[in-house]
Structures are given as structure tokens and as C-alpha cells.
C-alpha positions, 0 to 999 in steps of 0.5 A: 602657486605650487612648482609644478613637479610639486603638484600632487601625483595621480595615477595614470595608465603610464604611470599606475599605482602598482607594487612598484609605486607602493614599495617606492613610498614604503622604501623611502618613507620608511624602511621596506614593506613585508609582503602583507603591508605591500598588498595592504599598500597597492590596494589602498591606493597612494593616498590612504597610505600616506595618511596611515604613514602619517598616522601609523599605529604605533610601536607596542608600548612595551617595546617602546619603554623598553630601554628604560630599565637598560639605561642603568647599564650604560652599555651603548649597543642596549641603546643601539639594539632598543632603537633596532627593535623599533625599526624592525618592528616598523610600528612606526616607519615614517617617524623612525625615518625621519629620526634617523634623519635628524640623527644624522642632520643634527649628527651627535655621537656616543663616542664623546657625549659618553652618557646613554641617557643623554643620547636616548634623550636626544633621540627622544627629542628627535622622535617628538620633534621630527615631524613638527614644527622645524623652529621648535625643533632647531631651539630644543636642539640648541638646549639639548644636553648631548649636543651642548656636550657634544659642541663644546657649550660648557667651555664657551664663555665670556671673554673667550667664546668657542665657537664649535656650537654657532658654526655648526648651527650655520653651517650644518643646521639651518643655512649652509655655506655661503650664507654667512661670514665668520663675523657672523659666527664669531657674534653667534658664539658671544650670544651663545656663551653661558649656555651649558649643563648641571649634570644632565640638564640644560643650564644657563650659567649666567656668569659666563654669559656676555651680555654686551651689543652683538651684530649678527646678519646685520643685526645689532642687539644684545641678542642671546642664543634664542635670539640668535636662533630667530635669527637665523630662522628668519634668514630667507636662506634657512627654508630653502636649506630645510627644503633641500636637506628634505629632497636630498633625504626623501628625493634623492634626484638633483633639482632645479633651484626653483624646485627647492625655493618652492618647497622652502615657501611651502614650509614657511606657509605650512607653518615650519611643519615638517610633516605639512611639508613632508606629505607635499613631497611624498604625494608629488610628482616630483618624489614618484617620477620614474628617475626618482625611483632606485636613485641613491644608495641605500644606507646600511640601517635601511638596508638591513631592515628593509632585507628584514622586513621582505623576508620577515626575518627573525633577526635579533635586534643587537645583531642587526645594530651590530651589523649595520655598523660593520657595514659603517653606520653604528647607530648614536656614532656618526663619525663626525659633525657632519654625520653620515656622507652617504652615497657612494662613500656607503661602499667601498671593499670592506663595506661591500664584502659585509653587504654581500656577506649578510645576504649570503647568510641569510640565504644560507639560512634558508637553504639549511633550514634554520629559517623557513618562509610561510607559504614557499611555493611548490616549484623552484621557479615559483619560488624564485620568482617569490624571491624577486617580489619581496626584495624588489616588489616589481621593479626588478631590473628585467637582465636581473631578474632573468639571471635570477629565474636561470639560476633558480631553474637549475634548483632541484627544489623550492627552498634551494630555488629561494635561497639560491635567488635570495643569494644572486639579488642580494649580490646585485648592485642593483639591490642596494639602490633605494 
């Protein structure tokens, strides 16, 4: 039986399917909505949406195989710009979300794994993987080349195992703190040694490999790395660790113990599908209760391409990648292990002066006429309030939107109103809550 904040969410008088409902999915299960998929959203309701989410139409082939020529290149920020592109073009938005999701949850980085074809790999195998089966996904992590690179693999051996991979495995991956003792990591590095790289390919180096007994949650065996990895899928703390990382990402309120262990049950008996599970959560109560809504900071990619997307700007994808690292997230370079901390550490003097910076920018684009919007209105105040629901898509905080309309009155026309309101939202905290 289902937790009851897990129950599917219906419409009511108090609580109805509007713009504001519709613009919370589309934030959090991807990155913003434009005017006409937010329209397309409120109209065809909360459940035809979710399945154009999880059956999207896809990015533009051309757009997708297009970081293959660059490759060659070996220049990093192509790699950054390619994968920019794809979430601007939002062909795609549930699935770039949740690849931006696994990036930082299996967080590996350029700075060390130096090779673009191996983080457009990793990032392949995110994207394919994202949404399927989790046990699947933690295997073909534990073989990728980048993050054998990454966490040492080619320097644990027989005889003198490192132990980078196997912690991170437990602590970071799939269990988290609590749930198992340095034995059991010391054992999970003996069953991981051997594992490692021949160029760009996973290999296993048979010679470095320790084959003896090795005892891991209590469990004796001459277990090797995939062995280890059953393992710790099985281990009654890994569901419940998924099923956090998932209300954490998608949810972003505190719950309740039994919320997380419900929706850990739900992705054993769903198979491990990440995407069966996902749909409970973006279709619960839970994911559209009013405290839910504008609860966490958002991260700087999904801040610039949700500004993108609600006023349909032409940005260049390389300039967007460039300036999502400017406010501290560079696309294929977390900072560490640990990827992105998020939160409030999202903003502090430097970072903000950047978030506020950019939308200043923009706004002054459109007040000198560089950008224009398609169908502005004819009266400062009208455009004002066109302002309000491409950034908030109605649910602007009723002070802000009141100091919004002043501001915007006192505009002696309809693009000085528009940008003069851009300008004032942008700047608000309020904005940067997702």
C-alpha cells in the first residue's frame, strides 16, 4: 500500500491544475516551460503531461550527433557548449534533467579525467541510462572508463588495494553513511582491484586482481567487483537511499522516514526503474503540496535555461555554459567527489552579483532593442505584467509583483515597462527559488 503523500494528485477547486501547477512540473522536471509549452501544459492537464515528459519528442538529430566532429578537438567547453544546446533546445527536458542529475550524483570531472571523449561517454551513458534500470546503471558506472580514471582504478591492485572507488560506491552512490564499516570498504576494494583501463576502454587486469575470500556485510566469498555490487544493491539501505536522493532532486522538502522508505519499496517493486518510480513522485501529492513549490534554490544551469526558455532568448550555447560557470556550476567539472553541494552554498557575493548581473543584461537587451519579444503589448503596464508570467507563470509573490507593476507604470513605453520588469524579477530572491 502506497504512503498516502505518495497517492497520485487530483485537481481540486483549492488546489487546481493552473499555470502555476503546470510551471511547477516543467521547472522541476526540467528546466522552465516558453509561454506556448506552458499553454500546451495547463490545457492538457497534469497527466498527458507527464507522459509527453516521459515520452518527449526528442532533440533534433543533428543537434544531438553533433559533438562528434568536436571531439577531435579536445577542448572541453565544445563539450560544455554541446550539452548547453541540448537543454535549450529542450527536445528533451525530463531526460537532460535527470542526466544533470546523475552527473552530480556519480559527479566526475574534466579537471582530472582530461579526455572529452570520455566525459561524452559518461554523459552518454547517463543520458541512456537515467531513466532505466538503477541496478544497471550503478554496474555500468562502476565499468565507466571516466570514473575508473577518476577514482583511481588503475592504481588498485593486489597487495595494495586503493580504496577511492569502493568508498564512494558506499558512501556517495548507493548507501550513505551509517550503513557500512571501513571493513566493509576495505573488503569492497580487494573485490574491486584489476578493474581499470586499455586506452579508452574498460579492462580487466586479471594479474592485479585478488582473488582470495573477502567478507562484505557480512558476507564471505571471493566476490569481485560485480559481486560486490549485488551486494550492495541488495542491501535493505540502498532503495531508501535512491528514493532520497530522488525527493531531495525532484521534491526538495524534508519528509518523514516513512515517505522515503515507501518510495524505496516502490522502486524494488517497479523493478529498480528509475522512470516507474519517478512518474509516482512527479504525479504525487507529495511533488504538488503548496510547500513544495518554490522550496530550494535553483542551481545555475536550470537558472539560465529556464530564464532562456520564458523569454525565448537567442543565447549562444557556449556563452550560457560560460555563464552558468561564472555563477559555480561548469558543466563535467563538480568540484569534487561529492558534486555540486547546492542550496544556499548556490549563493554567496560573487555568485549572486553574476545571477543578478545576467539578468540585468538581458533586460538591457531588450530595452536597447538588440532582442525583441514576438507579440509585446501595447501598454507599459500589459507588458509588465507579460513579464510576470514568463518568469513566474503565476505564481509571483503578490508584494513582488505589486513593486514589479509600479516600476513598470512609471515607463513611457511598452519594451522599457518589459525590460524595467525583467530587470526588478530577475533581481529578486524570490526568482532564484525553484
Amino acid at each position: 500500500m502506497r504512503h498516502p503523500l505518495l497517492e497520485p494528485w487530483k485537481p481540486t477547486r483549492a488546489e487546481p491544475w493552473d499555470r502555476a501547477a503546470a510551471a511547477h512540473l516543467l521547472r522541476r522536471a526540467g528546466f522552465g516551460a516558453s509561454p506556448t509549452s506552458l499553454v500546451r501544459a495547463v490545457e492538457d492537464g497534469p497527466e498527458r503531461t507527464l507522459e509527453r515528459l516521459f515520452a518527449p519528442e526528442g532533440h533534433a538529430p543533428e543537434l544531438h550527433d553533433g559533438i562528434t566532429s568536436l571531439l577531435a578537438s579536445g577542448n572541453h567547453e565544445l563539450l560544455q557548449a554541446w550539452w548547453m544546446a541540448l537543454l535549450l533546445a529542450n527536445g528533451d527536458p525530463l531526460g537532460e534533467r535527470v542526466t544533470l542529475f546523475w552527473h552530480d550524483h556519480f559527479a566526475t570531472s574534466i579537471a582530472k579525467v582530461d579526455d572529452v571523449r570520455l566525459m561524452h561517454r559518461q554523459n552518454s551513458l547517463l543520458r541512456a541510462h537515467g531513466l532505466g534500470d538503477f541496478r544497471k546503471l550503478l554496474h555500468a558506472m562502476a565499468k565507466d572508463p571516466a570514473m575508473l580514471v577518476w577514482l583511481d582504478g588503475n592504481q588498485n591492485r593486489r597487495g595494495h588495494p586503493n580504496e577511492n572507488f569502493a568508498r564512494e560506491v558506499l558512501e556517495l552512490f548507493a548507501l550513505g553513511i551509517g550503513h557500512y564499516d571501513e571493513r566493509d570498504i576495505q573488503e569492497a576494494a580487494r573485490a574491486f582491484t584489476g578493474w581499470g583501463t586499455d586506452g579508452r576502454e574498460f579492462a580487466f587486469h586479471r594479474d592485479h586482481h585478488d582473488d582470495g575470500p573477502k567478507t562484505v556485510f557480512g558476507k564471505t566469498g571471493r566476490h569481485d567487483g560485480d559481486a560486490v555490487i549485488e551486494l550492495v544493491l541488495a542491501h535493505p539501505e540502498c532503495p531508501r537511499f535512491v528514493a532520497r536522493r530522488l525527493i531531495e532532486e525532484f521534491v526538495a522538502v524534508e519528509v518523514g522516514r516513512d515517505v522515503i522508505a515507501a518510495l524505496g519499496a516502490e522502486l524494488v517493486a517497479r523493478d529498480w526503474s528509475i522512470a516507474a518510480t519517478l512518474r509516482t513522485l512527479l504525479g504525487s501529492k507529495l511533488f504538488f503540496a503548496r510547500d513544495a513549490r518554490r522550496a530550494r534554490i535553483a542551481g545555475p544551469v536550470e537558472l539560465v535555461v529556464g530564464i532562456a526558455l520564458a523569454l525565448e532568448l537567442e543565447i549562444a550555447p557556449r556563452e550560457a555554459a560560460a555563464l552558468a560557470a561564472r555563477m559555480g556550476q561548469a558543466l563535467f567539472r563538480p568540484p569534487s567527489v561529492k558534486g555540486w553541494d547546492g542550496g544556499r552554498t548556490w549563493i554567496n557575493a560573487g555568485t549572486w552579483l553574476e545571477r543578478v548581473n545576467a539578468g540585468l543584461a538581458v533586460a538591457e537587451s531588450f530595452e536597447n532593442g538588440e532582442r525583441t519579444l514576438a507579440g509585446l503589448a501595447h501598454a507599459p503596464a500589459e507588458a509588465a505584467e507579460q513579464a510576470l508570467e514568463r518568469l513566474f507563470g503565476g505564481d509571483a509573490d503578490p508584494e513582488l509583483a505589486g513593486i514589479v507593476r509600479s516600476a513598470a507604470a512609471r515607463r513611457d513605453s511598452p519594451r522599457a515597462a518589459f525590460a524595467h520588469a525583467v530587470a526588478a524579477i530577475t533581481s529578486a530572491p524570490e526568482y532564484h527559488l525553484a
